[in-house]
N, C-alpha and C positions, 0 to 999 in steps of 0.2 A: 230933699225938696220935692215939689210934686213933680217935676220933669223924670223921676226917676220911676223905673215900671216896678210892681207889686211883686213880690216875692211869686207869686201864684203866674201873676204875667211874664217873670221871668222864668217859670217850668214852665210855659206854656209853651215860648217861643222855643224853649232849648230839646225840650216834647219833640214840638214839632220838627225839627232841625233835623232827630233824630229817628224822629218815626220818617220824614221824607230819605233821609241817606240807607234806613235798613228795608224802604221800599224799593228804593235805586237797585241797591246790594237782592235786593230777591227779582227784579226781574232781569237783573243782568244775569244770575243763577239759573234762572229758570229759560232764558235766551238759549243758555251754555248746555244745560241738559237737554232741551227740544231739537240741538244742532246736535249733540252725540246721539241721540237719541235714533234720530236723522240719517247721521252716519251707520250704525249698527243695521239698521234695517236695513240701508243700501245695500250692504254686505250681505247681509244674508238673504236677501230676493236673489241678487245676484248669483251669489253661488248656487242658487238652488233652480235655479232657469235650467231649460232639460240640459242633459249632461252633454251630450253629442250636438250641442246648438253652438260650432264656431267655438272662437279661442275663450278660455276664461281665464284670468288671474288671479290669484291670490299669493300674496306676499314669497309662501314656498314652492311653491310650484306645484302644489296637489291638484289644482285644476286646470294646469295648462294645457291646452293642445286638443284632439278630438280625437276620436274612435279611429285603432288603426289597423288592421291585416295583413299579415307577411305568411309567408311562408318557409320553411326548414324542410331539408334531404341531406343525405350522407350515405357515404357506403355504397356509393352507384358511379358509374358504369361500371362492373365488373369486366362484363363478357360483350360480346355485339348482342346477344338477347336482352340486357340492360341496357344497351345503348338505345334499339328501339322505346322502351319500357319508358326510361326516361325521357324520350324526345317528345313519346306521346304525351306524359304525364305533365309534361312543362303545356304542351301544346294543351292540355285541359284544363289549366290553371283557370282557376271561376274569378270573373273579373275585379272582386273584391282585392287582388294580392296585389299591394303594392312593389315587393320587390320578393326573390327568395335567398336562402340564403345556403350556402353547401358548404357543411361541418367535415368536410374531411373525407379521405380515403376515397379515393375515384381508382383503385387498384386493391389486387391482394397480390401486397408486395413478393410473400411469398410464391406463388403464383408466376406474378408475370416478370418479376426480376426487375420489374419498374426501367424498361426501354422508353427513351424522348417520345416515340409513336404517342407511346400511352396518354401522356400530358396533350398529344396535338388533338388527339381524339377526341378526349374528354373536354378539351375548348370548343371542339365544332358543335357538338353535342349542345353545349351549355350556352354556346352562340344563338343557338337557334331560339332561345329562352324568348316570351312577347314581353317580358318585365325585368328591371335590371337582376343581375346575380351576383352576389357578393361569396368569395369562393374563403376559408382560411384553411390552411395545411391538416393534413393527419397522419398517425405513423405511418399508416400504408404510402405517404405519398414521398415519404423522404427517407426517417432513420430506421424502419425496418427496411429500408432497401439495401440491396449488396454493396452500393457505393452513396452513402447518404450525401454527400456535398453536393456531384454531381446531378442526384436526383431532386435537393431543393434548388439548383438553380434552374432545372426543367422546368420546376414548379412555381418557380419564381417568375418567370418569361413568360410562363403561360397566365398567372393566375392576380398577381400582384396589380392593384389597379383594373383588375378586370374590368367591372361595374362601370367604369368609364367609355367603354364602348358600346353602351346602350343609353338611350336619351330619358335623362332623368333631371326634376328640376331640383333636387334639395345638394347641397356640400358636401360633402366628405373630406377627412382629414386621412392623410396617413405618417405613422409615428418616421419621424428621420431616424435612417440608421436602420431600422426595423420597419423596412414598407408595408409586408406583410400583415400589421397589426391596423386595425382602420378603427374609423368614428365618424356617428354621426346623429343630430337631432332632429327625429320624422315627426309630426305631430306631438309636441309635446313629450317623446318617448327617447331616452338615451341607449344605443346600439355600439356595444364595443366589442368590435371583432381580436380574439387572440390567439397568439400561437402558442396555443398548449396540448400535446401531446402526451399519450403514454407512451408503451414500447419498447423496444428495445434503446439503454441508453447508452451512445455511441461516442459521447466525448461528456465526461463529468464537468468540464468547465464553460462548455456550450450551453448545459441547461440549465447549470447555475446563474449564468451571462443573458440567456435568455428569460428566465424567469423573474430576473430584477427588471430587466426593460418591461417585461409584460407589466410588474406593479407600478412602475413608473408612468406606464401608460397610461392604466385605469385611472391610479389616482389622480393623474393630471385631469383627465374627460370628466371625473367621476365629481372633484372638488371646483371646477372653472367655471359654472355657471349654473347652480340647483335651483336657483328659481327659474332659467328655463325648461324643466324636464319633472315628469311626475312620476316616471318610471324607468325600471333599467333593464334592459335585455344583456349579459354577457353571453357571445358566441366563444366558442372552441370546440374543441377534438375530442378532448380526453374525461371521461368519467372522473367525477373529484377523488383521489385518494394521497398515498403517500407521497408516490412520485408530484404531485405538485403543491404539496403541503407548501413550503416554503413562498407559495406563489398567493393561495387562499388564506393564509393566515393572515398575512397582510390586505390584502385586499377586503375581507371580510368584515374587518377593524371598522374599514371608511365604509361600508355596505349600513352596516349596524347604527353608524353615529351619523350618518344623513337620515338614517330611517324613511327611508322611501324603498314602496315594493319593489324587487329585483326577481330575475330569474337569471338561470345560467344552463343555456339549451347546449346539447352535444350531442356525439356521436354515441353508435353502439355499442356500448363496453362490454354485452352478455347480457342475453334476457331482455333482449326484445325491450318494447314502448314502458316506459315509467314515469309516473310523476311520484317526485320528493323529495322529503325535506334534508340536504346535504349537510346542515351543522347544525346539530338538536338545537346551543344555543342560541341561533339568529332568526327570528321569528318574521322577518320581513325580505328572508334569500328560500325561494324554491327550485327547486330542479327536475330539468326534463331531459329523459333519456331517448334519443329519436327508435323509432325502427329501423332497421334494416331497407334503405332505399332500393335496394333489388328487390323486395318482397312488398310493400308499401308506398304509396301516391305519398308527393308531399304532406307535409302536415301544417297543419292554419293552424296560426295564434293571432288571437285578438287582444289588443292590450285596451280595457275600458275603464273607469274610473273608478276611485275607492281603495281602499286600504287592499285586496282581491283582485286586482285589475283584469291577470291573464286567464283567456279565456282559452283554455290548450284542446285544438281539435276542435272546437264550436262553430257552430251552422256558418253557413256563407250568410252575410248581411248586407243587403245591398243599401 
């Protein structure tokens, strides 16, 4: 009958039905792109704000934290001529250095036979520091000595927790069981102090015992929190070779699959100042070999941002 609409008026209305639902459908489209759209930009002005402007985040932590400066020595006090050397050298720290750090051997074990004096010395010395010190063991301070247990509990009294007697505002952890082993997160930067030595090795199942605690350690600091930290600093003693194979190999693993830059700063093992690469395959661990702290002022590292961070040796930056 006539109540009924026209073939044509019936496409018209169902046209239209559909041309309004695939308008609906494209500006709710176009809402959803100009909000991601939104979103992207945010991210990327953001990251890209100057790098040293306060904290930045991003999801892994490649931009957390801000430009930081420390300092590394080893291999000092020898003699009372290096006790001055270093008191002055502490005393000339340029005011950039947030803390330093002493890789080891404050004696030559064979030398001084590593008597208690030696450790009280070398605390006065290091007392006098204007910035905290963070001290970890080296052969010279324990198992090249004539009675190694003896001379790591010297070293242990003297040195363990040191950092804690100078006024500093960030945390520190130290591993239970193994105090001597520390951690901590400075601006965006992971610092894991360990006890790893070369040397003479004076109980096989001591270093075997010690070297599992050392992985134990890392990998705890190293896996417990990566979106806080954009870089890693490993401290120790010992130049990487065979003697702590068993220590690197492990650790390495988790260095490679967070893929975040690393370094792993030590002591003199022969041949003076070096940077370089310790395992062909790891393209994101470098290594720095200190100078001889009796011959050479601290050494400044700057840890700044990018895949490159450390700046080994680079100008003071105020």
């Amino acid at each position: 009958g006539s109540g009924n609409l026209s073939p044509t008026g019936r496409q018209t209305w169902q046209s239209n039905l559909s041309e309004k639902r695939t308008r609906r459908r494209r500006w709710v489209i176009l809402i959803m792109i100009l909000f991601i759209v939104g979103i992207i930009l945010t991210a990327i002005f953001s990251s890209r704000k100057n790098k040293n402007d306060g904290i930045l985040y991003s999801g892994n932590g490649n931009g957390v934290g801000t430009r930081i400066a420390f300092y590394v020595t080893a291999d000092t006090p020898w003699d009372e001529k290096e006790d001055k050397k270093l008191n002055g050298d502490l005393s000339a720290l340029p005011g950039d250095a947030e803390f330093i750090v002493h890789l080891g051997n404050i004696q030559d074990a064979a030398v001084t036979l590593c008597p208690s004096s030696v450790y009280d010395d070398a605390y006065t010395v290091l007392s006098d520091s204007p910035v905290p010190v963070f001290v970890v063991p080296g052969q010279h301070d324990w198992n090249n000595c004539p009675n190694p247990e003896k001379s790591m509990k010297d070293w242990k009294n003297n040195f363990v927790g040191f950092e804690s007697t100078f006024d500093y505002s960030f945390a520190t952890d130290h591993q239970l069981g193994r105090t001597e082993n520390f951690a901590f997160i400075r601006r965006g930067v992971l610092f894991i102090g360990l006890h790893l030595v070369g040397g003479r090795v004076h109980d096989k199942d001591e270093w075997k015992k010690r070297h599992t605690d050392n992985v134990e350690w890392a990998e705890e600091k190293l896996n417990e929190d990566p979106d806080s930290y954009r870089a890693v600093v490993l401290l120790g003693n010992a130049r990487p070779s065979q003697q702590q194979e068993d220590f690197f190999r492990e650790v390495i693993d988790d260095v490679q699959k967070l893929g975040k830059p690393s370094v792993y700063l030590h002591a003199n093992g022969g041949g003076g100042f070096m940077e370089y690469k310790p395992f062909d395959d790891v393209d994101n661990m470098l290594a720095v070999q200190l100078d001889d702290g009796g011959k050479s002022p601290p050494l400044r590292v700057n840890v700044n941002f990018g895949s490159r961070p450390f700046e080994i040796g680079g100008p003071v930056r105020n």
